[in-house]
N, C-alpha and C positions, 0 to 999 in steps of 0.2 A: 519441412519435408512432407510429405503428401501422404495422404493415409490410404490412398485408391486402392493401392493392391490388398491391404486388409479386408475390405472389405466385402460380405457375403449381399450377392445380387439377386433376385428371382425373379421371373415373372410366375405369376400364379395364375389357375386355370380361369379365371375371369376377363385375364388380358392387364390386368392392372403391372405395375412395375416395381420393384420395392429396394431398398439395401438397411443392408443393418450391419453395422460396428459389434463386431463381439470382442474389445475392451469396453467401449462405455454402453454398450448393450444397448443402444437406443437404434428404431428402427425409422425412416420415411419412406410412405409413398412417392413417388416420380413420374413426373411427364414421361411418354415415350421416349421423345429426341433429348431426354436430359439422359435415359436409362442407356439409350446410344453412345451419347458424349461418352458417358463410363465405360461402355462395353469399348473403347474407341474407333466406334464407328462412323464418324465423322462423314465419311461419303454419303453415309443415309440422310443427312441432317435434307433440309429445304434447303438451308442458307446460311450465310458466314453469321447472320443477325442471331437467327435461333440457336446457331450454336456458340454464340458467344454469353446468351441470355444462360445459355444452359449451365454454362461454366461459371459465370457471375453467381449461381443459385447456387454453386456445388459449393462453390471459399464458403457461403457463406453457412451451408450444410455443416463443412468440412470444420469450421470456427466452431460451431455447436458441438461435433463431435470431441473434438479436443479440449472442452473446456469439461467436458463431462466426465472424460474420461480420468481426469486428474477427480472430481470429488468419487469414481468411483472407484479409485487408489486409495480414499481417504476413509469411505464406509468399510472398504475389505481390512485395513489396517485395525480400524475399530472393532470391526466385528472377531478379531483374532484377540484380542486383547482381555487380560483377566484369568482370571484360574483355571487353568485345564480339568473339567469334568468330564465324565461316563455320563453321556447322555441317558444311554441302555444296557442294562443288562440284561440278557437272555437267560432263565435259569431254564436247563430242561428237567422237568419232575420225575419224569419217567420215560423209557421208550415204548410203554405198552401203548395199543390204540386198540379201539372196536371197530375200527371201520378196515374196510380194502379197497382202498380210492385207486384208480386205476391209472393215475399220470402221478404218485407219489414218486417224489423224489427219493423218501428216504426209509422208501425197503420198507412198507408200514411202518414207519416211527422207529424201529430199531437201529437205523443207520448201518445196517450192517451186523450190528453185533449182538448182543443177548439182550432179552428185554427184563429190564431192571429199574428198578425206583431209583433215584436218587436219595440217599438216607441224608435224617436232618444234620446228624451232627458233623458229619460232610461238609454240606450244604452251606451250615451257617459260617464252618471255620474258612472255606473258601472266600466267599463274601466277605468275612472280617480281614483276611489278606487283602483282597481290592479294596477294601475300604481305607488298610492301611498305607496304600499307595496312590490312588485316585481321591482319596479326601470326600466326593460327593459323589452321588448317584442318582436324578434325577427320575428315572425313572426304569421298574424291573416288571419283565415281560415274562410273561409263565408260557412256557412251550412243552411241545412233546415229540414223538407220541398224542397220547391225547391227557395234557393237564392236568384235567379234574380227574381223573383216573389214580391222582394223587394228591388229596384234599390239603389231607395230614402236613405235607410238607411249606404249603400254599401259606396255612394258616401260621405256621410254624415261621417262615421269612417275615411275612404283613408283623408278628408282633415281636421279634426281633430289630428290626428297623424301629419302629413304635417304640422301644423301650430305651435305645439306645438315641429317639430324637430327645424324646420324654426327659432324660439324663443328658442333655445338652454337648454327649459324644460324638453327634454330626449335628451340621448346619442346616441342614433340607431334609425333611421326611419325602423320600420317592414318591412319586404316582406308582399305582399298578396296574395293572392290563394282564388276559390272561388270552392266548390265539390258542380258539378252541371250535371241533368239527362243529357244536350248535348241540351234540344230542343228549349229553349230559346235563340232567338239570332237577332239582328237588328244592325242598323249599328251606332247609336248612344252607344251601348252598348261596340262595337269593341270599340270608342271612348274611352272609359271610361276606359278598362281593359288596352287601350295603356298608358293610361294618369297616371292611378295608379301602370302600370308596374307588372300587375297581369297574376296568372299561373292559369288553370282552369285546373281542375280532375274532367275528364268528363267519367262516367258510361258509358259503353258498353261491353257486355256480349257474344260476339262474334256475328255469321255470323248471316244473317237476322230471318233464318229459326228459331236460337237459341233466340234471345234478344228480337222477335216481340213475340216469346211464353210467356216471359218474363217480360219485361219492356213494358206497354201500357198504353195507356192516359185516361181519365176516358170512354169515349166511347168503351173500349176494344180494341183499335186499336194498331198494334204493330207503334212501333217509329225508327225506323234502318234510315230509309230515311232522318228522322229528323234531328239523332243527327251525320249523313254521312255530312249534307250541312254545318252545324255548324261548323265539323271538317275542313274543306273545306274552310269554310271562316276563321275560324282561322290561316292558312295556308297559304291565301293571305292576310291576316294582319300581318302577322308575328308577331303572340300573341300566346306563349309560353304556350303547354296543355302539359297533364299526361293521360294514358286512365287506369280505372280502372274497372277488370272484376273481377265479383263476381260467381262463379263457382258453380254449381246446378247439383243438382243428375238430372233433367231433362236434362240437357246439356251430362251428360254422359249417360244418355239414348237413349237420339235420334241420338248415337253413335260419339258425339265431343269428344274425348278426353283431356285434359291439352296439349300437344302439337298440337294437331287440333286447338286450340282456338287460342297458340302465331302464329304457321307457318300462320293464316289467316291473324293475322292483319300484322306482316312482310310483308305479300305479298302486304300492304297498308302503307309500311314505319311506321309503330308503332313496337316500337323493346323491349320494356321494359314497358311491363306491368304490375302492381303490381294486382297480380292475387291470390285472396282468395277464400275460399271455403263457401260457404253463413252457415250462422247460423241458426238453430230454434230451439228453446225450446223442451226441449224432446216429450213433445204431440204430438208436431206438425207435423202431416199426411204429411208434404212433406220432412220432416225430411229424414238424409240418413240414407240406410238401412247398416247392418252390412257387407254384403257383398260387398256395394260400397265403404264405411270406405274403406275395405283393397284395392280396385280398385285403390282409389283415393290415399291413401299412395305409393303405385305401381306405378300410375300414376307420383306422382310428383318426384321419385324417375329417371322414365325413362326420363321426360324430363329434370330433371339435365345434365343426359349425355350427351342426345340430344345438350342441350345448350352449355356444357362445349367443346364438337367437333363445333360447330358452331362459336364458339371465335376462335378456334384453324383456322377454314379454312379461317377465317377475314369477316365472314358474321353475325355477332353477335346476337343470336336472346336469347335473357336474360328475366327474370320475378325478379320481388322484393325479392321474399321471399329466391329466391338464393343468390341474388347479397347482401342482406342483413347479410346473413349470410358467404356468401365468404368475406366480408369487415369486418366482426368482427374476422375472421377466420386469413384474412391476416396482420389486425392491431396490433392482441393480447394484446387490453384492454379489460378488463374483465367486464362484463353487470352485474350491478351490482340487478338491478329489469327487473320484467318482460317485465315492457312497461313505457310507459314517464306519463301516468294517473296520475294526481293528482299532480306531482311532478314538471316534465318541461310541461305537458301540462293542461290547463284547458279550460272548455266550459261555455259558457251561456248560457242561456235558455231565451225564449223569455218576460220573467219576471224578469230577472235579478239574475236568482239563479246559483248559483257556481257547477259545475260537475266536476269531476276528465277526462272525455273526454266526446265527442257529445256521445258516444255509453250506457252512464248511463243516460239521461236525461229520465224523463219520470218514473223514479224509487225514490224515495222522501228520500227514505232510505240512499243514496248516495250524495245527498246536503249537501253544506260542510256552506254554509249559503248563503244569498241575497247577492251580489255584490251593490247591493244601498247602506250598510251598510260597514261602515271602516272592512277592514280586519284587522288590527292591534287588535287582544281581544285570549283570552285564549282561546275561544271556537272554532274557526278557525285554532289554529296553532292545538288543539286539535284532531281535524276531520282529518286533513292533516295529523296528525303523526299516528292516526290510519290506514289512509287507506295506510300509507307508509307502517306499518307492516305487511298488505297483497300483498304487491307489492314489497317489499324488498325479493330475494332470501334466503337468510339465515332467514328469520324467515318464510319459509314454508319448512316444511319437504321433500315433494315430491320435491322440488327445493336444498336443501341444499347440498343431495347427491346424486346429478344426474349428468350423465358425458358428459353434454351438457351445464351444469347451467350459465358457463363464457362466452357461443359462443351466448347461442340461446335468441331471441328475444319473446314476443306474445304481445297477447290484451286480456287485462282483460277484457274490453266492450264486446268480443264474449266468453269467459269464462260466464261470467254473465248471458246471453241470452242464453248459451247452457245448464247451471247446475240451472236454476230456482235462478238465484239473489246467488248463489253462489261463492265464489270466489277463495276455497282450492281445491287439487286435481291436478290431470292433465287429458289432453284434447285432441281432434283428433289432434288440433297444436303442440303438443309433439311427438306424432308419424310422420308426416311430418317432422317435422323439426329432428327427429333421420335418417328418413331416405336421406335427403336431405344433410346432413353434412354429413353421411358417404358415400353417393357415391361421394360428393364433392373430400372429402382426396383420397378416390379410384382413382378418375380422373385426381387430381391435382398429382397424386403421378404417375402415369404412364405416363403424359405430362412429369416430371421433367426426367424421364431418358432420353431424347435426349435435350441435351443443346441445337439445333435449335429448336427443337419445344417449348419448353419452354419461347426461347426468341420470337418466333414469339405470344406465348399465351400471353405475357404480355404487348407487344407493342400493340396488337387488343386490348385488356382489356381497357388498359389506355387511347388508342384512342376512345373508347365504351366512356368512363368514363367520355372523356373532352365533348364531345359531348353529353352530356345527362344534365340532371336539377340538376343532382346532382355532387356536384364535387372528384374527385378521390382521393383514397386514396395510399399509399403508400404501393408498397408490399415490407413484410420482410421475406418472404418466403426464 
């Protein structure tokens, strides 16, 4: 049986012709009159010859497609197999913050509600619940509010876990990571992040002009300077950060574009920013407008290529949501949910109550229940298997038969925020990421016809890759 109709077609703005399989994820290039024969357009052909040639080419496309598709049955099968871990867990320390960032989602850090530390002995009997029922936790993310606003409790988790690896009561001592505004910082603190061997993903929105409109502290004062000395001393501690820019119709107004924001910080050795597009509820007056949508789809489009030439000349200047989707692209295991919510990751609240990620806290509808209470009960595995059926692709329609559903990644947390607590449909991150994976194959597909450049894109890549926080994958391109 024919796999024709599966398949996703484009022509791309060069003129070139492309299709790609989304079960075995592999993409070709194509003549025009072969991209015809598909379209069935046969009357365009020249000739009975060319379009016989064209069809000869397609079985034997069509042969490679299907022989792929079965080892890429065989890696998804693998990569499910083995002990179900908590990738993440989100502890929130606090919902106080210093800052009054002006596209906050979350009510400055208070969600809503009263601003309150998370106490330790809370804290820890919580995590001793998930531990009692997820067995490992690979790695625990400090959020807020703002984090370090609550030291005490930081230091109080880091040797809690430590004591209990120490004591051979878990199997894996976590990573730690702490997403923090940048402006807290002292030299006992360096101490602390060296001691715990922690990575901070630290907020910055681009150049000053941009992130002090932005990101300011309750005084209205922008913060650039602040969270510049922090990166700085990070830098001379040699304490392992991430900078994460959150991208605003104001930033494309005061004419920064998506690559205006990476070429800035490149020009400050930040090469790999995980670069999103901020959220707000449909009301919300600073919402984008319709005509920035497409700007910004445009946008992230152009700085693909942009990026994918800068691997090429060995000067790498990359963002997440690419390098995210080229590693699932080059690996060909198939993403089986939207995002890790609920599943591999979970949050706390500074109460102890259970979220599928930090981006639902503050919504009560989304508590899967109190973490002071065993997770082991029917009502719990209950919540979890619900919210799995809107985060599983195959039981969302718009997901099921979309020709991206194997490659592409998102976040149900900014689904939520943008459809009013909704979680069906699709979202501006669906247009992004359509257009982001096909100028990828576009790119990747015009590097491949010179075997030196090709090999020079993948020795940059993988050097990009050992060098960065995250480690590389393998291309099977």
């Amino acid at each position: 049986m024919s796999i024709l109709q599966d398949l996703h077609t484009f022509r791309h703005s060069d003129g070139r012709f492309f299709l790609f399989d989304p079960e075995s994820m592999l993409f070709a290039e194509v003549a025009p009159e072969f991209y015809r024969v598909l379209q069935q357009d046969a009357p365009a052909l020249v000739g009975q010859q060319e379009a016989n040639h064209a069809r000869t080419e397609w079985h034997a496309l069509e042969a490679r497609f299907l022989e792929e598709r079965q080892r890429v049955r065989t890696r998804a099968q693998q990569a499910q197999q083995g002990q179900h871990v908590l990738k993440r867990l989100t502890v929130l320390t606090t919902t106080a913050c210093n800052l009054n960032c002006a596209y906050c989602y979350a009510e400055g850090g208070a969600y809503g509600g009263p601003v309150a530390h998370f106490k330790a002995p809370n804290a820890l009997q919580a995590i001793e619940n998930i531990l009692q029922y997820y067995k490992i936790i690979e790695n625990v993310q400090f959020f807020g509010g703002e984090p370090l606003l609550n030291v005490e409790l930081i230091k109080e988790v880091c040797t809690f876990f430590e004591t209990k690896y120490q004591a051979g009561e878990i199997p894996v001592r976590p990573s730690f990571g702490v997403t923090t505004n940048g402006t807290v910082w002292n030299e006992d603190l360096g101490s602390l992040l060296q001691r715990c061997r922690m990575v901070l993903n630290i907020s910055l929105d681009g150049p000053p002009e941009v992130h002090d409109t932005l990101r300011v502290d309750r005084q209205g004062r922008g913060t650039f300077q602040r969270v510049w000395r922090t990166i700085q001393a990070l830098r001379r501690h040699h304490i392992p950060f991430s900078v994460e820019v959150t991208y605003t119709p104001t930033a494309m107004r005061k004419g920064y574009r998506l690559w205006d924001i990476i070429e800035f910080l490149a020009r400050h050795d930040i090469y790999h920013p995980h670069l999103v597009p901020a959220a707000f509820a449909p009301e919300d007056p600073q919402n984008w407008r319709p005509e920035e949508r497409r700007q910004l789809v445009a946008d992230y489009r152009e700085a693909t290529r942009r990026a994918l030439t800068s691997v090429l000349e060995g000067r790498p200047r990359l963002f997440s949501y690419l390098t995210g989707l080229l590693r699932n692209l080059l690996l060909r295991i198939p993403q089986p949910l939207i995002c890790a919510a609920g599943m591999h990751d979970l949050a706390l609240d500074v109460t102890g109550n259970i979220y599928p990620c930090f981006m639902f806290i503050g919504q009560p509808r989304f508590i899967f229940q109190s973490a002071l209470n065993s997770l082991d009960n029917d009502s719990y595995r209950r919540k979890v298997y619900d919210f799995y059926l809107q985060n599983a692709k195959e039981h969302r329609p718009e997901c099921r038969t979309c020709w991206a559903r194997n490659v592409c990644t998102g976040c149900l947390g900014w689904h939520a925020i943008t459809h009013n607590g909704k979680l069906g449909g699709r979202t501006l991150h669906c247009a992004i990421t359509f257009a982001v994976l096909e100028e990828l194959m576009a790119g990747l597909a015009r590097i491949r016809q010179s075997a030196d450049e090709w090999q020079r894109f993948v020795a940059h890549y993988r050097e990009f890759r050992l060098g960065s926080l995250q480690p590389p994958e393998v291309c099977v391109l």
